[in-house]
C-alpha positions in Angstrom: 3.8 -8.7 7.3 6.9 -8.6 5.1 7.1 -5.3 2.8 10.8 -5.1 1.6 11.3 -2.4 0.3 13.6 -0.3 2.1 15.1 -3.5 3.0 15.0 -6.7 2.6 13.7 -7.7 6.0 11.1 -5.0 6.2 8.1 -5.5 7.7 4.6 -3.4 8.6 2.1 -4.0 11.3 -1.8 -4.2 10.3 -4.0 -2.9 13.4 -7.6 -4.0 13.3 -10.1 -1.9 15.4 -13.8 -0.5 15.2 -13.2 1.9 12.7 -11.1 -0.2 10.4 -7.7 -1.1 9.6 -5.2 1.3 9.8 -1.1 -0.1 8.6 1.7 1.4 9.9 4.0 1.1 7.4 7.3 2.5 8.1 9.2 2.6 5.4 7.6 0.5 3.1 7.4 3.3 0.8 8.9 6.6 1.5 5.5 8.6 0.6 1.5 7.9 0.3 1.7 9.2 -2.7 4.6 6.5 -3.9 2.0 3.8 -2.4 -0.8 5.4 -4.1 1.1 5.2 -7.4 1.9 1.6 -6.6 -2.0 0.8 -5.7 -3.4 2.7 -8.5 -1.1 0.3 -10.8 -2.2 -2.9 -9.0 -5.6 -2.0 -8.9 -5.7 -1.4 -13.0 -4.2 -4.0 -13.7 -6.6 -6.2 -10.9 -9.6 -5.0 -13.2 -8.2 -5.6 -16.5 -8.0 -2.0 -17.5 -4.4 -2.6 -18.8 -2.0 -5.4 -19.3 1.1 -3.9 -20.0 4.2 -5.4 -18.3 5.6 -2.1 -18.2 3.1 -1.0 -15.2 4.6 -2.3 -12.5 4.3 -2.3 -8.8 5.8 -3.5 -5.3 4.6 -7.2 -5.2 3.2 -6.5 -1.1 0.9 -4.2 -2.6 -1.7 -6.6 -3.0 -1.6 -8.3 0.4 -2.1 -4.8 2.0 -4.6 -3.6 0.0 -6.7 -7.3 0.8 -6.7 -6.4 4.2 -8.8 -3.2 2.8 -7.6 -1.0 4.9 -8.8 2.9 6.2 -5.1 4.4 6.2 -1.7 3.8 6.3 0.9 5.5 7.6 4.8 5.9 6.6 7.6 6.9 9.0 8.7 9.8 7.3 5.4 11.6 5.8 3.0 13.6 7.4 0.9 13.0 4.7 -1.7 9.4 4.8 -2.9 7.3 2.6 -6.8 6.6 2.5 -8.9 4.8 -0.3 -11.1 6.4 -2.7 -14.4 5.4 -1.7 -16.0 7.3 -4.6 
C-alpha cells in the first residue's frame, strides 16, 4: 500500500496471519514512536476529541490503522508499534 513518506513512491506490505496483522513498514516513518504520534492524532481527531487543523498527521495513517493491525515494524527501529488495547 502507498505510504510516501520517505518518498514519494513509498510503499508498505500488510501480512495477514492467525495472530493478526503485522505491517512492515520500512520507512514510512522513521520511528514507532513518530507513527504513534501520527495515530494518536488521527485517532483524536476520528472521535471528535479535537478539531483543530493544527493537529495534523500522515494522510496513510488511516488506511493502516483500518487494517487494525497487531504491530508494525520500521526499517531502522528496533523498537514496534502495538495498539493500546486498554
Amino acid at each position: 500500500m502507498p505510504t510516501p513518506g520517505h518518498t514519494a513512491g513509498h510503499q508498505a506490505i500488510a501480512v495477514r496471519s492467525n495472530d493478526g496483522t503485522v505491517v512492515l513498514a520500512g520507512q514510512a516513518r522513521d520511528t514507532a514512536f513518530e507513527y504513534g504520534s501520527d495515530q494518536l492524532a488521527w485517532r483524536a481527531r476520528r472521535e471528535g476529541r479535537v478539531n483543530d487543523e493544527a493537529i495534523t498527521y500522515l494522510p496513510w495513517i488511516g488506511r493502516l490503522q483500518e487494517l487494525d493491525p497487531r504491530r508494525i515494524v520500521f526499517a531502522h527501529d528496533y523498537a514496534v508499534w502495538e495498539p493500546n488495547d486498554a
